[in-house]
N, C-alpha and C positions, 0 to 999 in steps of 0.2 A: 142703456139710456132710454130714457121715454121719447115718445117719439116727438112731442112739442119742445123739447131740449134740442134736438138732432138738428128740426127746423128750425128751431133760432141760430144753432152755430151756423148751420149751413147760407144761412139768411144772413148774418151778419159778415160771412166770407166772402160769398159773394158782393153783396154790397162793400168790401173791402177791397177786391181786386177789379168791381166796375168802376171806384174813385180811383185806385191806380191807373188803369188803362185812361180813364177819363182826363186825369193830371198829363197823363205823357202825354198825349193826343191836343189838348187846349192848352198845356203849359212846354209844352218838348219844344219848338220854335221860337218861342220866346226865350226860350232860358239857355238856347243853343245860340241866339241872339245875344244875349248878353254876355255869356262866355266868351265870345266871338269880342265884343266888343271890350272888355274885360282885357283881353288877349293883345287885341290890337292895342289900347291903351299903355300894358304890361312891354310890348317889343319898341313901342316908341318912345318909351320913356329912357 
């Protein structure tokens, strides 16, 4: 593979698993929050 192909996969991976980590981290508490509340909704009904 040439080596500006290599850079872009690697460039787009990374940029791939920094929006993962990014999502878990600003969205993980929130969404652990609404499952929660989800939950609670779910048991008292």
């Amino acid at each position: 593979m040439p080596r500006s192909v290599r850079f872009a996969v690697v460039g787009a991976a990374s940029l791939l698993v920094a929006g993962a980590i990014y999502l878990m981290i600003v969205r993980g508490p929130v969404m652990l929050l609404d499952l929660a509340n989800g939950a609670a909704k779910f048991l008292c009904l």
